[in-house]
DSSP file (Angstrom, degrees, kcal/mol; ACC not computed):
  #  RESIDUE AA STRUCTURE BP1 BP2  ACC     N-H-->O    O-->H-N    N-H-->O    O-->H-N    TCO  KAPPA ALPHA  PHI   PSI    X-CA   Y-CA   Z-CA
    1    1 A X     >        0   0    0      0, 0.0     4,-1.7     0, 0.0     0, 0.0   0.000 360.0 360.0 360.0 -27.0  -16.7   -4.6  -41.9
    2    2 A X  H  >  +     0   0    0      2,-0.2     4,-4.6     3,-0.2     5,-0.1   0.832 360.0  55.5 -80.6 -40.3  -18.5   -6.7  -39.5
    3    3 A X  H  > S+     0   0    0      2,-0.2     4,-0.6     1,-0.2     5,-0.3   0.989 108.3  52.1 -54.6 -61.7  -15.7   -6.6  -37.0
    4    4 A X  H  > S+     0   0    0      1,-0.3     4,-2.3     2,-0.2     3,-0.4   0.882 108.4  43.4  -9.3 -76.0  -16.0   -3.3  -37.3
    5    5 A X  H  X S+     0   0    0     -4,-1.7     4,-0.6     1,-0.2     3,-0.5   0.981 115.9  49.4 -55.2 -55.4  -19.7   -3.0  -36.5
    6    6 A X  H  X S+     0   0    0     -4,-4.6     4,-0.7     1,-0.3    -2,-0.2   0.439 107.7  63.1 -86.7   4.7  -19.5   -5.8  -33.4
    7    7 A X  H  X S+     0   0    0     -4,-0.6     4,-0.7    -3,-0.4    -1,-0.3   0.720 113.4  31.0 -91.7 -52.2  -16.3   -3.4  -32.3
    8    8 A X  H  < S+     0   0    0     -4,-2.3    -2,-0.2    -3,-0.5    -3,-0.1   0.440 123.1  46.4-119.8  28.3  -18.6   -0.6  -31.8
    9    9 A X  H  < S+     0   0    0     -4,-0.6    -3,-0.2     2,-0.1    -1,-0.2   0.703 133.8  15.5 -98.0 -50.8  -21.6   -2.5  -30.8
   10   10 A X  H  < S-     0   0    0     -4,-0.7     3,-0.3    -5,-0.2    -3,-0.2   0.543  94.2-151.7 -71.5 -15.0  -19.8   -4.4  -28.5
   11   11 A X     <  -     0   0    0     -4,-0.7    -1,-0.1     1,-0.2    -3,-0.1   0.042  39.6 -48.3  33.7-158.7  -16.8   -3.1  -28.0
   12   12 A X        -     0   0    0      1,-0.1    -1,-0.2    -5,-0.1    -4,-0.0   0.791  66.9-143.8 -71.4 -19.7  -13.4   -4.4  -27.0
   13   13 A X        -     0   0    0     -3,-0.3     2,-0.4     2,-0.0    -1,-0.1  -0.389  25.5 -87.9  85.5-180.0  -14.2   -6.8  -23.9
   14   14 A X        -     0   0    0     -2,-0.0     2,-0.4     4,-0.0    -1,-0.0  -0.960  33.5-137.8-135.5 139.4  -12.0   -7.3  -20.9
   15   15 A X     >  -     0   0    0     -2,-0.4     4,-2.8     1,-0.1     5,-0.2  -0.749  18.8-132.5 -96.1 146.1   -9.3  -10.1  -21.2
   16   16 A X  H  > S+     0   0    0     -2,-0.4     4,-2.9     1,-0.2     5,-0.4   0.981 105.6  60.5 -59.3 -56.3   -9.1  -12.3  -17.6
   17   17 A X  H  > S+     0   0    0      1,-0.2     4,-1.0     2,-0.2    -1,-0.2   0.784 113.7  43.2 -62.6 -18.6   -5.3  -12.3  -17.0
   18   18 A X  H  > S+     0   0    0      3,-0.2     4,-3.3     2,-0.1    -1,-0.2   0.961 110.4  50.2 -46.6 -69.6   -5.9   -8.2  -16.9
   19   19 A X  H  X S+     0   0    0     -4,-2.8     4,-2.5     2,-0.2     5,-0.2   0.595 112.9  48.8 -65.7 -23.5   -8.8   -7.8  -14.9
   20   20 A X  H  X S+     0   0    0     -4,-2.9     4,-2.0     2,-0.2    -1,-0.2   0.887 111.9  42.0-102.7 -17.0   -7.4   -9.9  -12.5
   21   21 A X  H  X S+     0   0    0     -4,-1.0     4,-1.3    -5,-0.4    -2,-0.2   0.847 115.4  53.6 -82.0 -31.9   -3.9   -8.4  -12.0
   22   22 A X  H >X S+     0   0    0     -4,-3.3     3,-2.5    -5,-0.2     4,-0.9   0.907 110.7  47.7 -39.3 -80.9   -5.8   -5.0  -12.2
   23   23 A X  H >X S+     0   0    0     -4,-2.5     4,-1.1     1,-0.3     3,-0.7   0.798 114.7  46.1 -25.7 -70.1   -8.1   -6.6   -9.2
   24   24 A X  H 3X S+     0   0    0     -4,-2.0     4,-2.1     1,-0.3     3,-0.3   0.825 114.4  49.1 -46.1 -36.0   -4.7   -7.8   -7.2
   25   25 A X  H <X S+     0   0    0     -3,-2.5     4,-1.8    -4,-1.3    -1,-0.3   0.893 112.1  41.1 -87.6 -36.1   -3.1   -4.4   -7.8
   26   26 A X  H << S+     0   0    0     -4,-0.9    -2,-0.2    -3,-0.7    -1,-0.2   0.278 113.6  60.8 -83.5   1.1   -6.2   -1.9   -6.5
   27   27 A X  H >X S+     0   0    0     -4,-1.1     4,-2.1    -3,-0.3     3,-0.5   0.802 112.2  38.2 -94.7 -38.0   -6.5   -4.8   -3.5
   28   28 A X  H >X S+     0   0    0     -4,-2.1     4,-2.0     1,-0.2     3,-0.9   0.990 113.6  53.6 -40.3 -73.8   -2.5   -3.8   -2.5
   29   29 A X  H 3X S+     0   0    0     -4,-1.8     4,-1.6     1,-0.3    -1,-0.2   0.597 113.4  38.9 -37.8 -31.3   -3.0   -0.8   -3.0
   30   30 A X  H <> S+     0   0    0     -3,-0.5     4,-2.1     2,-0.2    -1,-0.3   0.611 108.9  60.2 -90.2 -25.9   -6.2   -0.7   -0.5
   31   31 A X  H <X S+     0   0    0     -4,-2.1     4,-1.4    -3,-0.9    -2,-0.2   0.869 105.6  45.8 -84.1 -18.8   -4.9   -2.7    1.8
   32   32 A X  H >X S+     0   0    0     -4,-2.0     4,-0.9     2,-0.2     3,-0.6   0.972 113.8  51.7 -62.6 -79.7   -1.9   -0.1    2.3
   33   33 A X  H >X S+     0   0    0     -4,-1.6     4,-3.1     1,-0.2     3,-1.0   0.838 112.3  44.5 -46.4 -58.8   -4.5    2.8    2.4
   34   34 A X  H 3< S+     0   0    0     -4,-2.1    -1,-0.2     1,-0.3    -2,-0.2   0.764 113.4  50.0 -30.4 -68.3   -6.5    0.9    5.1
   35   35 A X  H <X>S+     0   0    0     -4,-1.4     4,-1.3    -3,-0.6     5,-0.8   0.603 114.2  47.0  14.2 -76.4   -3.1    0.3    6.6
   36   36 A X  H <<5S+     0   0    0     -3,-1.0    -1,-0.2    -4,-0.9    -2,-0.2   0.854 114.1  44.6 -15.5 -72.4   -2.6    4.3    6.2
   37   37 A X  T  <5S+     0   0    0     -4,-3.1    -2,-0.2    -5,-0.2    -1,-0.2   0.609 115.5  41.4 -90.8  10.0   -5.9    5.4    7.7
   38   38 A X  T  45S+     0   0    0     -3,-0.5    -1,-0.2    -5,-0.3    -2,-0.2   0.670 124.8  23.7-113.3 -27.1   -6.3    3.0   11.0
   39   39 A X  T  <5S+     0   0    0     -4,-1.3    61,-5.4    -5,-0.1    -3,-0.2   0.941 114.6  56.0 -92.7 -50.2   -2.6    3.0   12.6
   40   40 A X      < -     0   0    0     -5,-0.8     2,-0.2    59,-0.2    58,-0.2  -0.157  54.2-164.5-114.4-174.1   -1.1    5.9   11.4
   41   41 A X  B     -A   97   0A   0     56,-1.6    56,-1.1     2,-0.2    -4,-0.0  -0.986  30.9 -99.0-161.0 131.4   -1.5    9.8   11.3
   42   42 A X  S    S+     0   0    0     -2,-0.2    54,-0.2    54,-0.2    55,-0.1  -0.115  85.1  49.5 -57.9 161.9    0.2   13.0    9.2
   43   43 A X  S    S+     0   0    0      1,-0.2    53,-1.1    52,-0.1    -2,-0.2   0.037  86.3  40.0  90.9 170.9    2.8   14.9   10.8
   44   44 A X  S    S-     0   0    0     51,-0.3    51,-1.7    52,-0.1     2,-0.2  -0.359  77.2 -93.3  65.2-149.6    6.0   13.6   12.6
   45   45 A X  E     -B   94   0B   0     49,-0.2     2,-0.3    50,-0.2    49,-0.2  -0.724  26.4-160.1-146.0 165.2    8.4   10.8   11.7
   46   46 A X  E     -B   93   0B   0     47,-0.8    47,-5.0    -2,-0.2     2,-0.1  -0.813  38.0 -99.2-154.1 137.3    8.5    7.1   12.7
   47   47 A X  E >>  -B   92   0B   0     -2,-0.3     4,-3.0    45,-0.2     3,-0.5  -0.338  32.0-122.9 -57.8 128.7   11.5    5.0   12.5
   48   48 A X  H 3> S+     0   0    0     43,-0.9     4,-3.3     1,-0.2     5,-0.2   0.828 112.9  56.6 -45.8 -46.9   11.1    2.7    9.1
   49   49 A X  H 3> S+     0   0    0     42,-0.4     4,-0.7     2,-0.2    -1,-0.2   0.843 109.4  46.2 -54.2 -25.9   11.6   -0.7   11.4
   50   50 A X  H X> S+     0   0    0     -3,-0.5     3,-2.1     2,-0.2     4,-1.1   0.990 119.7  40.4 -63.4 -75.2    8.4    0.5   13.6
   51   51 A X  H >X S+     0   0    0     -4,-3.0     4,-1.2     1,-0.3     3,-0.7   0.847 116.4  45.0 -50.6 -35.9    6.3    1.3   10.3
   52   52 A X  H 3X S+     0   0    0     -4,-3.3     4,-2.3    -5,-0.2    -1,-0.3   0.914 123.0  41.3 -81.6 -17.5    7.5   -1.7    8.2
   53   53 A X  H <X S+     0   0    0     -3,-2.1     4,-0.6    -4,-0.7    -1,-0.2   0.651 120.1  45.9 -82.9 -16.5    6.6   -4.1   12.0
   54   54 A X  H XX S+     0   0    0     -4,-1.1     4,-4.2    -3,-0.7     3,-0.6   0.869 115.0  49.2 -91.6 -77.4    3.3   -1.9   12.6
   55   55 A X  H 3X S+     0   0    0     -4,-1.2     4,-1.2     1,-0.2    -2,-0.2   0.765 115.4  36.7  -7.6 -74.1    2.5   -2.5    9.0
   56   56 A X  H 3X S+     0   0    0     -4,-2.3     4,-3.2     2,-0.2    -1,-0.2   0.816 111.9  61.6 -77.4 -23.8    3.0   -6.4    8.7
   57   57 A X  H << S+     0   0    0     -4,-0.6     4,-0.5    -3,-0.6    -2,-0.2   0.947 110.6  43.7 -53.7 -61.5    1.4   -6.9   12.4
   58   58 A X  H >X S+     0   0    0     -4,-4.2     4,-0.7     1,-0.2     3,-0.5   0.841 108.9  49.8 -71.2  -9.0   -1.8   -5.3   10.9
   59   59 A X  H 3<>S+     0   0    0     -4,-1.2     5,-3.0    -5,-0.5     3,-0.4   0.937 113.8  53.8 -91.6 -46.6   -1.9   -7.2    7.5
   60   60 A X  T 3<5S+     0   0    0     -4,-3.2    -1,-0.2     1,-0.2    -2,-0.2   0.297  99.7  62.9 -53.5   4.6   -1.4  -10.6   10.1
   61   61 A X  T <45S+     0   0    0     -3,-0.5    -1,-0.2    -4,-0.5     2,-0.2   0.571 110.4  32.0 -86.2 -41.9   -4.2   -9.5   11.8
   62   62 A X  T  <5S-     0   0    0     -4,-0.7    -2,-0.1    -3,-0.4    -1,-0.1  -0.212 111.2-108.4 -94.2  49.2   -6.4   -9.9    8.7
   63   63 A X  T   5S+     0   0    0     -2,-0.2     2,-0.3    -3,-0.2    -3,-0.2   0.725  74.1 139.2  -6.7  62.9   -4.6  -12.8    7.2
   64   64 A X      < -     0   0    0     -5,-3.0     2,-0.6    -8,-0.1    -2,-0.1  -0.870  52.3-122.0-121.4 165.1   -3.2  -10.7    4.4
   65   65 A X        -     0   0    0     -2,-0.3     2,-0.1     1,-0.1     3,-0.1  -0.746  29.0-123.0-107.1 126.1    0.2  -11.0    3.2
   66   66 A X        -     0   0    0     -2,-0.6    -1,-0.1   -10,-0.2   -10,-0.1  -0.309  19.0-107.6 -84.7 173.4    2.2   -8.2    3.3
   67   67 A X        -     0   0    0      1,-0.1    -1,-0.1   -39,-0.1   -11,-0.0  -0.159  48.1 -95.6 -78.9 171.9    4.0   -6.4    0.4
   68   68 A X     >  -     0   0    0      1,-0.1     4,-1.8    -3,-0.1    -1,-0.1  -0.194  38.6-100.2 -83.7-175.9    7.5   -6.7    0.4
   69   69 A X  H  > S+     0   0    0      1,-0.2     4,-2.3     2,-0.2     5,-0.2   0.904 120.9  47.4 -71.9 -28.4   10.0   -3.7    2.3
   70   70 A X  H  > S+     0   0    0      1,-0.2     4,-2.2     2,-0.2     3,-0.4   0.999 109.2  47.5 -78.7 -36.9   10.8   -2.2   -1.1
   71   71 A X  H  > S+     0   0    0      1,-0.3     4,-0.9     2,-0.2     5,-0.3   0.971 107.1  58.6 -58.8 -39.7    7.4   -2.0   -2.6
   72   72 A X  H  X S+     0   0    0     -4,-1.8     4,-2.1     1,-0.2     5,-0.4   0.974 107.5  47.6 -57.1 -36.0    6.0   -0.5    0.5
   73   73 A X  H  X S+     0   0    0     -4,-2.3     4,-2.9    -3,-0.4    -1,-0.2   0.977 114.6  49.9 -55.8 -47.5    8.6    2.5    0.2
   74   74 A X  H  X S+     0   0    0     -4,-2.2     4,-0.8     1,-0.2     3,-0.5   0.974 111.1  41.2 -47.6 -83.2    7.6    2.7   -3.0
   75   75 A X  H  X S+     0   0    0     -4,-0.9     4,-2.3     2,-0.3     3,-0.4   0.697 116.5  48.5 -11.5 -53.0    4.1    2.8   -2.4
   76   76 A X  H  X>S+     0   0    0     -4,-2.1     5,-2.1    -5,-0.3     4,-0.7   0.936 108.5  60.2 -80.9 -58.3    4.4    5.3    0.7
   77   77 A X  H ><5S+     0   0    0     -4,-2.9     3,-1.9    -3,-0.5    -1,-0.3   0.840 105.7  52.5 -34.6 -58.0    7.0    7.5   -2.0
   78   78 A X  H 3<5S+     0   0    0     -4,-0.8    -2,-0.2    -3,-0.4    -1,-0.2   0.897 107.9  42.5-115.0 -66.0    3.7    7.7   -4.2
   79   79 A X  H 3<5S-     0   0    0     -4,-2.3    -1,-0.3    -5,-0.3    -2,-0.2   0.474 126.6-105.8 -80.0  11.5    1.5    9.0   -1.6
   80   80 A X  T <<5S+     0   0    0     -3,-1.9    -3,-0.2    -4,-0.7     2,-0.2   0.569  75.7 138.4  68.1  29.0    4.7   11.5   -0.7
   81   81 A X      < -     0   0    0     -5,-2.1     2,-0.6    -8,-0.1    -1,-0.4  -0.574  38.6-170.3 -79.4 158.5    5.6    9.7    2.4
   82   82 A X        -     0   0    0     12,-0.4    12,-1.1    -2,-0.2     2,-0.4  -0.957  17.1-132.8-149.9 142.4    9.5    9.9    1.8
   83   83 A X  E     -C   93   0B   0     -2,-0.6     2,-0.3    10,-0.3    10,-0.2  -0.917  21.2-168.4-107.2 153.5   12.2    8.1    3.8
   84   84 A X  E     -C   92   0B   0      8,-1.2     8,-3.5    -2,-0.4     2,-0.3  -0.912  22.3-124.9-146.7 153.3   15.4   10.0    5.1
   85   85 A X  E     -C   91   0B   0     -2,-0.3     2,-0.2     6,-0.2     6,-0.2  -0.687  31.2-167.4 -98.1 159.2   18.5    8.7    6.5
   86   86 A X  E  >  -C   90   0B   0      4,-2.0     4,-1.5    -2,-0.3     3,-0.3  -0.797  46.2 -50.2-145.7-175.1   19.4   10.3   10.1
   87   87 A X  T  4 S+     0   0    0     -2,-0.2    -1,-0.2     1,-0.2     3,-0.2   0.003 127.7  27.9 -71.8 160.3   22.5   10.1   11.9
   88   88 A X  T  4 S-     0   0    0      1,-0.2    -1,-0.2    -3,-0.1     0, 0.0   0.769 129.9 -72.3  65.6  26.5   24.1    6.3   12.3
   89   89 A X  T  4 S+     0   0    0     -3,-0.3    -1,-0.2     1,-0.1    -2,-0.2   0.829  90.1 150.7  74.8   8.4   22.3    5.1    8.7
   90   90 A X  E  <  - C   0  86B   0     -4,-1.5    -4,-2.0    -3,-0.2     2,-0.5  -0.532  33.7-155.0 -75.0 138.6   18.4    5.0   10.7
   91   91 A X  E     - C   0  85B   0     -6,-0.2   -43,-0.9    -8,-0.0   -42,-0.4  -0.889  14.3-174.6-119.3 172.9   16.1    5.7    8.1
   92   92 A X  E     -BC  47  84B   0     -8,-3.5    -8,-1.2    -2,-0.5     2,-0.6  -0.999  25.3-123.0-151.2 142.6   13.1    7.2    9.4
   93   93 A X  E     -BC  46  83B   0    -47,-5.0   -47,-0.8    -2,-0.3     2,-0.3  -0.900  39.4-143.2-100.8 133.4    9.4    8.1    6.8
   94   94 A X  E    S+B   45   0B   0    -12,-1.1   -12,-0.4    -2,-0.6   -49,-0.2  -0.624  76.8  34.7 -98.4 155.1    8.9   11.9    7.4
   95   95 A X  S    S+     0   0    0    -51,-1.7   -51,-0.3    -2,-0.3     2,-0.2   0.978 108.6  83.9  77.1  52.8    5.6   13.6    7.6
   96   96 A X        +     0   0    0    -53,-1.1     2,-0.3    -3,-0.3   -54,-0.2  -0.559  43.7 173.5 166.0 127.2    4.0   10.2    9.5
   97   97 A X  B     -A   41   0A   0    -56,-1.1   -56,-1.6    -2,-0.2   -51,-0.2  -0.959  38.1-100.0-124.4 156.8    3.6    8.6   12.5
   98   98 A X        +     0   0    0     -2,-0.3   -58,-0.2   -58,-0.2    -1,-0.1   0.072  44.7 157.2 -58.0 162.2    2.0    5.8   14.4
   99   99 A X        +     0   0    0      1,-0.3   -59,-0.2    -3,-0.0     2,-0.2   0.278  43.7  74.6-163.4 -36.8   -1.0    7.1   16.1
  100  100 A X  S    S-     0   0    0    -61,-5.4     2,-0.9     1,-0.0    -1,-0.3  -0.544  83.0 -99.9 -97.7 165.0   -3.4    4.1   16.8
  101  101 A X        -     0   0    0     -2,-0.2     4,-0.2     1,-0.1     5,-0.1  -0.700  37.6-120.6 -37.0  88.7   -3.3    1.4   19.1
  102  102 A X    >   -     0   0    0     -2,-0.9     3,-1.7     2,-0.1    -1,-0.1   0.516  39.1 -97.4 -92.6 155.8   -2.0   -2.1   17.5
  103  103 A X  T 3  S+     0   0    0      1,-0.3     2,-0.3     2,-0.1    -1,-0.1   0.987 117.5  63.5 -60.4 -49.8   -4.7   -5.1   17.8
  104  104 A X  T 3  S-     0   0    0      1,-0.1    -1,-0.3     2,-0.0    -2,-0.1   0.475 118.5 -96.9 -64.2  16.2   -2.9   -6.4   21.1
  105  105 A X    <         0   0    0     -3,-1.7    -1,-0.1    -2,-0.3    -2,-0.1   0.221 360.0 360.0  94.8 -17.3   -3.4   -3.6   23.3
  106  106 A X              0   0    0     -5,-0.1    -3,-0.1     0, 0.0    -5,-0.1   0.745 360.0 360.0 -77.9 360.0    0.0   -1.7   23.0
């Protein structure tokens, strides 16, 4: 009975090894959107090598490590960015393209 009471006085409490792969997972996930909302722009296509080179250039610009090539498909799949093959095996993500300047000028 007591557990009981301090269950719904307290409630359950947050275990570490959770909170901190939650943290790690909403930080990916943000750094992507960031990712998302300074380089790139709805509409068009860009060649998958561009995005995944645009991509790791800005996460080495913040000394963050980027996610690996499959999780980022995934990830981009999520938000309904989609890769397609085109002719000679190019894959290309539709409905995006690069649109800002890169930290070096280009």
């Amino acid at each position: 009975m007591r557990g009981a009471l301090a269950w719904q006085r307290d409630g359950l409490g947050h275990a570490t090894a959770v909170d901190q792969a939650t943290g790690a997972y909403r930080a990916e996930e943000d750094t992507l959107g960031a990712f998302l909302d300074e380089r790139c722009a709805t509409g068009g296509e860009v060649p998958a090598p561009d995005l995944r080179t645009a991509y790791e250039e800005w996460t080495a610009e913040r000394g963050e490590r980027p996610i690996s090539g499959a999780a980022l498909g995934k990830r981009l799949a999520k938000q309904g960015i989609l890769a397609e093959r085109r002719a000679k095996g190019h894959r290309v993500y539709v409905g995006i393209h690069l649109d800002r300047v890169t930290g070096d000028g280009r």
